[in-house]
VMD Tcl script that builds the backbone (N, CA, C; Angstrom):
set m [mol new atoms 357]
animate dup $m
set s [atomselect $m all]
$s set {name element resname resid chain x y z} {
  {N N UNK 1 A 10.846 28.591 34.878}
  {CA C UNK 1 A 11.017 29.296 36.117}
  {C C UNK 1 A 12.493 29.351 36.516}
  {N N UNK 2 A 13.021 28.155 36.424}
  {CA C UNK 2 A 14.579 28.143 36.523}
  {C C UNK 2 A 15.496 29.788 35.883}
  {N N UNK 3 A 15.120 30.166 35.062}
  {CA C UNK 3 A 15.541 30.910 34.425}
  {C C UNK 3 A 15.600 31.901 34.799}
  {N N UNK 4 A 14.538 32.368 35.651}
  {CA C UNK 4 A 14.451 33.619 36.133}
  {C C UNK 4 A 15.781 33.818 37.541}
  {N N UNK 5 A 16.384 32.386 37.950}
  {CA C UNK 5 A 17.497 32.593 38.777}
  {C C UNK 5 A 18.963 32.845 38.540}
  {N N UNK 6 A 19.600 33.273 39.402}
  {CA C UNK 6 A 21.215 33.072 38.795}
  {C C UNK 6 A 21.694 31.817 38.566}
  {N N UNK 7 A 22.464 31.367 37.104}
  {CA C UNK 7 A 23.055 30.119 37.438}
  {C C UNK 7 A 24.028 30.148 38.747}
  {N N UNK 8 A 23.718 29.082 39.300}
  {CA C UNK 8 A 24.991 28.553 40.274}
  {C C UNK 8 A 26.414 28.556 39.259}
  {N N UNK 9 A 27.372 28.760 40.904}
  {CA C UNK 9 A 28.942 29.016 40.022}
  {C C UNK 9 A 29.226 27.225 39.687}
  {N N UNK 10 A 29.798 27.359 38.577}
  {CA C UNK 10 A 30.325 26.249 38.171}
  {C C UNK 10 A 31.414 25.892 39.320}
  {N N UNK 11 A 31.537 24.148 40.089}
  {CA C UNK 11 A 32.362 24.056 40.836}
  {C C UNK 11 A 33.796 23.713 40.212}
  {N N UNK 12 A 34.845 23.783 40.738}
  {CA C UNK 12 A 36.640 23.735 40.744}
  {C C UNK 12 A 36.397 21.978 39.976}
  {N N UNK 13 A 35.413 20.941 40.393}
  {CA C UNK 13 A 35.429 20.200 39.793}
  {C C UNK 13 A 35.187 19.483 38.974}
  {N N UNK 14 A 34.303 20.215 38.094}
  {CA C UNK 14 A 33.599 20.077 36.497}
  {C C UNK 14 A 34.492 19.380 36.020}
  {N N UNK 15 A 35.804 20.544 35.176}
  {CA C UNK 15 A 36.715 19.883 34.262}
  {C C UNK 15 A 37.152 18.532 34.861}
  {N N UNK 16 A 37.726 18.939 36.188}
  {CA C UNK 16 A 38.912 17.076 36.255}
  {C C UNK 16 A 37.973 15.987 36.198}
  {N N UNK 17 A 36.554 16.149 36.915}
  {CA C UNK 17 A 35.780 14.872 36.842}
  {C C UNK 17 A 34.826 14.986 35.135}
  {N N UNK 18 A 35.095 15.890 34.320}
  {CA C UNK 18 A 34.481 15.682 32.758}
  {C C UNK 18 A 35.055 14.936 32.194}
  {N N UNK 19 A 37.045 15.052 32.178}
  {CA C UNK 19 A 37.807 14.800 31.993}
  {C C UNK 19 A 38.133 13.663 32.244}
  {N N UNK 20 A 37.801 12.586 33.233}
  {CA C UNK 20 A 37.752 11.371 34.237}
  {C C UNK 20 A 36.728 10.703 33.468}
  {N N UNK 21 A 35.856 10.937 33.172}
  {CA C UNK 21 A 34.381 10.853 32.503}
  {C C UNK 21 A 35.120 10.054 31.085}
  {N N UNK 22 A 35.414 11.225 30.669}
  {CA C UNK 22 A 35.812 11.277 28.479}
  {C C UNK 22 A 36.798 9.866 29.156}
  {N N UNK 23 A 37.974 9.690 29.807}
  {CA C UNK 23 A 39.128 8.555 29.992}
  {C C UNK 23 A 37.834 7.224 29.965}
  {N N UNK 24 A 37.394 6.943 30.758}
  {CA C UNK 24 A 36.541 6.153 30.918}
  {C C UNK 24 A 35.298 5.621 30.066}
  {N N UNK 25 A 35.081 6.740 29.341}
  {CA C UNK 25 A 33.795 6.252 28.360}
  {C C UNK 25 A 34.726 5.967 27.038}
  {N N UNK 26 A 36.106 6.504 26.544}
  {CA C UNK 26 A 36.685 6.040 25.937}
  {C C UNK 26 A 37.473 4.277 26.070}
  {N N UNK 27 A 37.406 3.875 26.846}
  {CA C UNK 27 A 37.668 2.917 27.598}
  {C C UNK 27 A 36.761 1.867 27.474}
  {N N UNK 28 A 35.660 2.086 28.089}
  {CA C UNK 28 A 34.523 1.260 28.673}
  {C C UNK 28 A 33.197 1.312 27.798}
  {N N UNK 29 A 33.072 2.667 26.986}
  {CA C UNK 29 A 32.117 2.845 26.242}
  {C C UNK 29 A 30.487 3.645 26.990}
  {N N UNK 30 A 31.351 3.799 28.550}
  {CA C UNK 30 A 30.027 4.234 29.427}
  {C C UNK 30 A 30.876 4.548 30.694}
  {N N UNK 31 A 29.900 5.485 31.250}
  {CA C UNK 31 A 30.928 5.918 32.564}
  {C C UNK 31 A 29.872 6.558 33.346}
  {N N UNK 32 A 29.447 6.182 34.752}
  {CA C UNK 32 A 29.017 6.736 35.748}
  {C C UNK 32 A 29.164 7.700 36.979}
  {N N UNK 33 A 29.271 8.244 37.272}
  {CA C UNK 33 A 29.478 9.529 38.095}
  {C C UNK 33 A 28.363 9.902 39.301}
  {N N UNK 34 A 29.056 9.047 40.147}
  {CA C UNK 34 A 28.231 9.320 41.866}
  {C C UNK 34 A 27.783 10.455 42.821}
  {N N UNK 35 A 26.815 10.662 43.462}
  {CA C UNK 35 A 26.839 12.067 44.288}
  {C C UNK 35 A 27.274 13.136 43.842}
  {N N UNK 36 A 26.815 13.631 41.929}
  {CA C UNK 36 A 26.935 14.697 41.529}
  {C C UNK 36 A 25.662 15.715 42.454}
  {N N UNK 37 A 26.016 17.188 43.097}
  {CA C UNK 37 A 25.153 17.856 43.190}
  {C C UNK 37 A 24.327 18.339 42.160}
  {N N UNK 38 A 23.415 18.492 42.855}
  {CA C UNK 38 A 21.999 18.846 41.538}
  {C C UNK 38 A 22.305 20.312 40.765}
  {N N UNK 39 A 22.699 21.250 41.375}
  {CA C UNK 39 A 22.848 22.538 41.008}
  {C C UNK 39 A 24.610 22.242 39.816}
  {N N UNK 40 A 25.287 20.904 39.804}
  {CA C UNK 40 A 26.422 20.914 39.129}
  {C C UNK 40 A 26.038 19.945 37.851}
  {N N UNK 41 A 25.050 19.398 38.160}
  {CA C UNK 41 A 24.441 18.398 37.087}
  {C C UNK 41 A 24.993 18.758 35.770}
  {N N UNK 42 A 23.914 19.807 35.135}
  {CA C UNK 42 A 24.253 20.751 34.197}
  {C C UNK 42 A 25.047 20.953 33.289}
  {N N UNK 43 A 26.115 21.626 34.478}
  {CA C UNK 43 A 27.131 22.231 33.884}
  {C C UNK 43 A 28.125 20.838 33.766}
  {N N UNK 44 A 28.203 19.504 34.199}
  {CA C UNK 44 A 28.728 18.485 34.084}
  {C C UNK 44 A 28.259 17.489 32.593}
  {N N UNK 45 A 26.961 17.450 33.031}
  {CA C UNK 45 A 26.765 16.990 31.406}
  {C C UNK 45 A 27.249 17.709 30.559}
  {N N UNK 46 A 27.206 18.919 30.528}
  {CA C UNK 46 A 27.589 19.984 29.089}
  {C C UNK 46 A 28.947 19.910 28.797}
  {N N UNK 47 A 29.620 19.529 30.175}
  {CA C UNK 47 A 31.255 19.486 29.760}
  {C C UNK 47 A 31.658 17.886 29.745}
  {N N UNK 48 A 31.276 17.564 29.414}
  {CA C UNK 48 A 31.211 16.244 29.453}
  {C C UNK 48 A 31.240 15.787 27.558}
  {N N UNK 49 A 29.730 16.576 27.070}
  {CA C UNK 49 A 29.436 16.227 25.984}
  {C C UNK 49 A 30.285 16.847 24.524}
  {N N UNK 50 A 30.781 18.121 25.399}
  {CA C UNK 50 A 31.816 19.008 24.465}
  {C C UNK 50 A 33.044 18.015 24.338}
  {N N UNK 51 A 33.593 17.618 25.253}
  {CA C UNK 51 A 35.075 17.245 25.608}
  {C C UNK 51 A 34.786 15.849 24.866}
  {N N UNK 52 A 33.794 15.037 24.552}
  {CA C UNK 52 A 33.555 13.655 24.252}
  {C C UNK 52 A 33.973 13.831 22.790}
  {N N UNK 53 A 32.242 15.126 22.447}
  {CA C UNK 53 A 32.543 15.632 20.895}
  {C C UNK 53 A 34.149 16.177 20.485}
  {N N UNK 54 A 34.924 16.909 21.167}
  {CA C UNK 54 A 36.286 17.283 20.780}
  {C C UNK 54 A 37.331 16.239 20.391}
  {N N UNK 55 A 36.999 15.285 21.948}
  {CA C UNK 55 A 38.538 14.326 21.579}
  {C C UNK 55 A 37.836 13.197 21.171}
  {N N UNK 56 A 36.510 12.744 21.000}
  {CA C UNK 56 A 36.184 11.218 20.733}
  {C C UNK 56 A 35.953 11.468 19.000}
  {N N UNK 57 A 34.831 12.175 19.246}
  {CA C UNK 57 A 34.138 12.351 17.828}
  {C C UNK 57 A 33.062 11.332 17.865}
  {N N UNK 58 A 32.106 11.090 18.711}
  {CA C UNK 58 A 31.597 10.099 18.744}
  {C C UNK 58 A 30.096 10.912 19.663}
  {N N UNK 59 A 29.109 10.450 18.632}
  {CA C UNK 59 A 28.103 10.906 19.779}
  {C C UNK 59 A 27.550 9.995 21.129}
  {N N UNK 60 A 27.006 10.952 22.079}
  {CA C UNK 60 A 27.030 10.413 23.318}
  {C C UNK 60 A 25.930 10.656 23.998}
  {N N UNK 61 A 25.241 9.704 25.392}
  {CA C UNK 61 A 23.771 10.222 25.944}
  {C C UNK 61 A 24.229 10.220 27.456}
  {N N UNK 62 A 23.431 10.998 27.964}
  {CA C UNK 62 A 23.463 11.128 29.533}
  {C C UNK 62 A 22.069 11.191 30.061}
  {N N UNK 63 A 21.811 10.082 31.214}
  {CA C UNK 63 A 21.085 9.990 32.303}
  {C C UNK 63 A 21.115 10.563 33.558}
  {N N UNK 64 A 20.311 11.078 33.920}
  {CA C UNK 64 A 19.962 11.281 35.482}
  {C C UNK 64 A 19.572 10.622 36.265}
  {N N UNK 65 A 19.797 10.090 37.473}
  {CA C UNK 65 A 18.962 9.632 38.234}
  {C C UNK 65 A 19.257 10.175 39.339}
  {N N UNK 66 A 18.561 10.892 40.367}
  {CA C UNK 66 A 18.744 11.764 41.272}
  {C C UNK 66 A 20.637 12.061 41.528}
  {N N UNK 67 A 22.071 11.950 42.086}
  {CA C UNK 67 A 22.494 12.174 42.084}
  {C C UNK 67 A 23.794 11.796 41.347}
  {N N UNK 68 A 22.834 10.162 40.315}
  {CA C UNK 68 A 23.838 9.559 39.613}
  {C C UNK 68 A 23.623 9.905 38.267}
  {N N UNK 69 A 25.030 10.588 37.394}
  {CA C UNK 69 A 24.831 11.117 36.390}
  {C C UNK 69 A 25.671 9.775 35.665}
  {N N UNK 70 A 24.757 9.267 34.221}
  {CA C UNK 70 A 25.997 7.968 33.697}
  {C C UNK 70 A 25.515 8.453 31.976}
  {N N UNK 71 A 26.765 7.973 31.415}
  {CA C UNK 71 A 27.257 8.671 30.233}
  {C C UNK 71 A 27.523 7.449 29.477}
  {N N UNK 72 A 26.896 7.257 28.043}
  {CA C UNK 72 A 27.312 5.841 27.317}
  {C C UNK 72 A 27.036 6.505 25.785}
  {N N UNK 73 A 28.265 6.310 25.058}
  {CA C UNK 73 A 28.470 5.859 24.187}
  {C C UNK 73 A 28.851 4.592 23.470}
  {N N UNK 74 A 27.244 4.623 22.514}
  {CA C UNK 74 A 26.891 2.967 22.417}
  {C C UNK 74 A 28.136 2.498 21.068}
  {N N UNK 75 A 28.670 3.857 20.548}
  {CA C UNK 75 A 29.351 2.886 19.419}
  {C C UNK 75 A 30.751 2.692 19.711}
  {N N UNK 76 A 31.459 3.445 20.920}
  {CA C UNK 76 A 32.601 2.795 21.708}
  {C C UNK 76 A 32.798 1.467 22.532}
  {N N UNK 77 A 31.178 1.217 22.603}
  {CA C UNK 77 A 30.896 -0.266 23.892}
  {C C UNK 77 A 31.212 -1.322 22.966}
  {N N UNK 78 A 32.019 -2.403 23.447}
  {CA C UNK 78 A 32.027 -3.621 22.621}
  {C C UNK 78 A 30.387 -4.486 23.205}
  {N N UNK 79 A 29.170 -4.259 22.997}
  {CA C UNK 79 A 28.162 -5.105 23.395}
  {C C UNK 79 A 27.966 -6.819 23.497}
  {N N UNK 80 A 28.577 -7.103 21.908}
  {CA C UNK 80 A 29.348 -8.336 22.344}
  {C C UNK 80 A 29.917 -9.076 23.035}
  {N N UNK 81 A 30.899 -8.471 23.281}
  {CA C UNK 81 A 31.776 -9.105 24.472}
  {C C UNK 81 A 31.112 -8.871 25.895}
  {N N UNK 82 A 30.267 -7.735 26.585}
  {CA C UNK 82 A 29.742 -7.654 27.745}
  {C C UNK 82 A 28.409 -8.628 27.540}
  {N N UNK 83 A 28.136 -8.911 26.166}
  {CA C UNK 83 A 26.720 -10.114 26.425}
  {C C UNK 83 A 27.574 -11.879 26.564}
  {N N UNK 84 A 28.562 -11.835 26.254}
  {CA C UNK 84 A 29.612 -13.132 26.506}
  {C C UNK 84 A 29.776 -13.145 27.957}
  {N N UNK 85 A 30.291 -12.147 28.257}
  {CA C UNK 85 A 31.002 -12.191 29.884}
  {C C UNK 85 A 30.071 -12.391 30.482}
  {N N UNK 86 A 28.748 -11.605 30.261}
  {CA C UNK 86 A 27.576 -12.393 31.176}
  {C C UNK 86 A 26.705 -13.310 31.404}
  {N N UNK 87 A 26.578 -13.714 30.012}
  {CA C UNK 87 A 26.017 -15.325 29.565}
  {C C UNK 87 A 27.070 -16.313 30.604}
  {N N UNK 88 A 28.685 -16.374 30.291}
  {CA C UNK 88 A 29.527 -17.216 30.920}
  {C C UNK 88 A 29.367 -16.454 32.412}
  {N N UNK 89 A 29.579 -15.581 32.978}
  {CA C UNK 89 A 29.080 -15.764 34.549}
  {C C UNK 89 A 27.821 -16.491 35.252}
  {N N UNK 90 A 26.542 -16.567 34.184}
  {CA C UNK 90 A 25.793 -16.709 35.038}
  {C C UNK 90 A 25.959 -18.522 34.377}
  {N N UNK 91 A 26.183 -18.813 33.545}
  {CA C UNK 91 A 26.299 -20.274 33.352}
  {C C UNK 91 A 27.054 -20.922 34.436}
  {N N UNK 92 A 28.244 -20.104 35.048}
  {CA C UNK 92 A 29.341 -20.561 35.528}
  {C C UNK 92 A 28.833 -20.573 37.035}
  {N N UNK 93 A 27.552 -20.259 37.156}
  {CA C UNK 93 A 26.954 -19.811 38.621}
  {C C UNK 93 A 25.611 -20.723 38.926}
  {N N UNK 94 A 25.243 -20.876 37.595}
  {CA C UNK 94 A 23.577 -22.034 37.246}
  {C C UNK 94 A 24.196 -23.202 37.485}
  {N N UNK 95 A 25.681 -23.580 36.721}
  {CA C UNK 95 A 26.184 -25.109 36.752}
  {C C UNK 95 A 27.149 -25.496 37.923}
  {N N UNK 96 A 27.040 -24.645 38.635}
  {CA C UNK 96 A 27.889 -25.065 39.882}
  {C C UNK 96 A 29.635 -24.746 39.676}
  {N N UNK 97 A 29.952 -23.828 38.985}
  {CA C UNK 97 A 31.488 -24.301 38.620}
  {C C UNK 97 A 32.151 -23.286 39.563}
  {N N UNK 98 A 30.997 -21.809 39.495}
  {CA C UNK 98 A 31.765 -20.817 40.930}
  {C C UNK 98 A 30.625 -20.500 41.547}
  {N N UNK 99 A 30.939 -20.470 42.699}
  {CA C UNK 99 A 29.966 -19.583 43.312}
  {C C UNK 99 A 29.773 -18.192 43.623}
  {N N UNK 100 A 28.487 -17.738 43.808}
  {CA C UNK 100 A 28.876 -16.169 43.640}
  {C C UNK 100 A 29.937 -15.077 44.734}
  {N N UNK 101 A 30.077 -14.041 43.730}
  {CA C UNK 101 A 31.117 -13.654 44.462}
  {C C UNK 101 A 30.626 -12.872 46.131}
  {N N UNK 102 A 31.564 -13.545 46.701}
  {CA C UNK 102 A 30.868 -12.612 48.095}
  {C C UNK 102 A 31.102 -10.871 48.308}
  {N N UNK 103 A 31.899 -10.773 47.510}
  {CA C UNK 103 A 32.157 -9.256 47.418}
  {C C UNK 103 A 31.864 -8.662 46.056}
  {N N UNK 104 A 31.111 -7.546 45.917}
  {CA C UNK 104 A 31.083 -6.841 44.515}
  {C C UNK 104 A 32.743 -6.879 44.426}
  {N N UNK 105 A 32.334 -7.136 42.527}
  {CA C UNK 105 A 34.081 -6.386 42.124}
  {C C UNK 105 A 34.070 -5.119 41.770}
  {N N UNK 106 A 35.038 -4.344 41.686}
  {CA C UNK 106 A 35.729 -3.438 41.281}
  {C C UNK 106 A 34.548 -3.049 40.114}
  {N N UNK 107 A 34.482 -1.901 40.365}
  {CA C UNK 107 A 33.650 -1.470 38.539}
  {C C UNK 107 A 34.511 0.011 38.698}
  {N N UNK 108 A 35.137 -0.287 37.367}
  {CA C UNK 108 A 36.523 0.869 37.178}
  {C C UNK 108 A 35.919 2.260 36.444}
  {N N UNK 109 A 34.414 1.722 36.037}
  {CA C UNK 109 A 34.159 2.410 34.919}
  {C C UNK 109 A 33.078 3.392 35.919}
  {N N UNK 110 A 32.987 3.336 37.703}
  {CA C UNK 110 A 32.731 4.370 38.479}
  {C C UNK 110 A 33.180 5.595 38.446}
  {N N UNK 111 A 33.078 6.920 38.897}
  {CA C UNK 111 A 33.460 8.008 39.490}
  {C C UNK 111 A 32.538 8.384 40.491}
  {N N UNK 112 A 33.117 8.343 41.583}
  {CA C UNK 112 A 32.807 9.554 42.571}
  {C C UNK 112 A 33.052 10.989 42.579}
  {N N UNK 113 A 32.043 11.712 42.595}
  {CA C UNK 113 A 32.259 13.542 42.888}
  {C C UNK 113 A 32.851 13.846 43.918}
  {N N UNK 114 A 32.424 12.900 45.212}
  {CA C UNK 114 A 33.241 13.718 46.623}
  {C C UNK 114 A 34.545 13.286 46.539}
  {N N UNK 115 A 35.193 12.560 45.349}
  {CA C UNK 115 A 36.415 11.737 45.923}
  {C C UNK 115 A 37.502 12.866 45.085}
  {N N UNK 116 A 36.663 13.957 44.184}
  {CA C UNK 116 A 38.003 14.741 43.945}
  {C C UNK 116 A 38.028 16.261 44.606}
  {N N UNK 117 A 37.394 16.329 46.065}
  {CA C UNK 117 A 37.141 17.787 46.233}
  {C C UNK 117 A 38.919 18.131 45.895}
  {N N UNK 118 A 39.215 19.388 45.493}
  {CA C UNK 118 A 40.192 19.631 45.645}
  {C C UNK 118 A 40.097 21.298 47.235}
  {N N UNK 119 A 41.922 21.315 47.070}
  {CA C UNK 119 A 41.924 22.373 48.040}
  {C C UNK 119 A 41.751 21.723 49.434}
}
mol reanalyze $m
mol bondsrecalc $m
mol representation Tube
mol addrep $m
């Protein structure tokens, strides 16, 4: 049924946040993307998966979950090392050595959509 409508215009911020995306999943091996609109979904995964395939060479998957779009490529992720870091946090939290943190940290490997309107 979709089909029978006009696509919506691609928004001004596809490329810079696809682009934000590829930095980050090259990086991190996975990259999430907040308060994408539904009608930009789409056209975000698709540029997303081109630009990965161009400059990574590496294949890649994308999830939906209502406005959170997240992107992981499993053979860029060191899995190792994120099953270390979390074994030693929660040891370091079971044996008394820290306590938990009162503030989330930083997760770099976020993007927000509203944070690049441009114009």
């Amino acid at each position: 049924m979709d089909r029978l409508f006009p696509a919506p215009a691609v928004d001004e911020r596809v490329p810079v946040v696809a682009q934000l995306v590829v930095d980050l999943v090259r990086q991190h091996g996975y990259a999430e993307v907040r308060r994408v609109p539904g009608d930009q979904l789409s056209a975000l995964r698709k540029a997303i998966k081109l630009l990965i395939k161009q400059q990574i060479g590496q294949p890649c998957r994308t999830f939906v979950h209502d406005d959170l779009l997240m992107v992981v490529c499993e053979s860029l992720g060191d899995r190792e090392a994120e099953q270390r870091a979390a074994v030693e946090a929660v040891e370091a939290v079971l044996l008394g050595r820290e306590q938990l943190p009162a503030v989330r940290p930083v997760r770099d490997w976020v993007v927000s959509w509203t944070a690049w309107k441009q114009g």
